[in-house]
C-alpha positions in Angstrom: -24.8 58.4 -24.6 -25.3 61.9 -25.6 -23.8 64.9 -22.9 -27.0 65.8 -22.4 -27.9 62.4 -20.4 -24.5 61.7 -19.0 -24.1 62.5 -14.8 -21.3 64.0 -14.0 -19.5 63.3 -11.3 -19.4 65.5 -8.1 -16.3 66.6 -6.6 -15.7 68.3 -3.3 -14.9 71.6 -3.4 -11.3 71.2 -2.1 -9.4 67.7 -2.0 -7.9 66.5 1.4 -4.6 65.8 0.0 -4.3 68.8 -1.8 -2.2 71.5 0.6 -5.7 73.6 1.6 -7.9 71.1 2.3 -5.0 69.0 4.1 -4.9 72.3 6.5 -8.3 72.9 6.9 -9.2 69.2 7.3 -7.0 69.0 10.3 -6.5 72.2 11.5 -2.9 73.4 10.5 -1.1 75.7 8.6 -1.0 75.5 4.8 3.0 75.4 5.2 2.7 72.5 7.6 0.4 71.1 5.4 2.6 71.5 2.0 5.6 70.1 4.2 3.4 66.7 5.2 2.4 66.1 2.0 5.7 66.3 0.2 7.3 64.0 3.3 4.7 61.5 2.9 3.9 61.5 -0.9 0.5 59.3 -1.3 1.1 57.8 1.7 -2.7 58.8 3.4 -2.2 57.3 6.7 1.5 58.5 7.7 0.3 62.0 6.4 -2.7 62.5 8.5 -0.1 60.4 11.8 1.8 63.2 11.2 -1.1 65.9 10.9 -2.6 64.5 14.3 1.1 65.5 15.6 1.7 68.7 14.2 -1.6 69.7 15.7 -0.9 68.6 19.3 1.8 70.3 19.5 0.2 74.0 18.1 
């Protein structure tokens, strides 16, 4: 298929599991965010458990 025909594929702007849209997605600091996502690795669900937390308790 030549380029000219092929779609591309849209991507968000920011990914969720990617430290700055981690933050801005729930509402924390980018170091809080950075910390989460290193805990919790791929893990999706423990990292936004532990989002929810950090953010009840700011």
């Amino acid at each position: 298929m030549p380029p000219a025909q092929m779609k591309q594929k849209k991507m968000p702007p920011t990914d969720p599991y990617q430290p700055a849209g981690f933050a801005a997605r729930h509402g924390i600091g980018i170091e809080d965010a950075k910390r989460i996502l290193a805990l919790h690795k791929g893990d999706r669900d423990s990292s936004n458990r532990a989002a929810h937390k950090i953010k009840g308790l700011n």
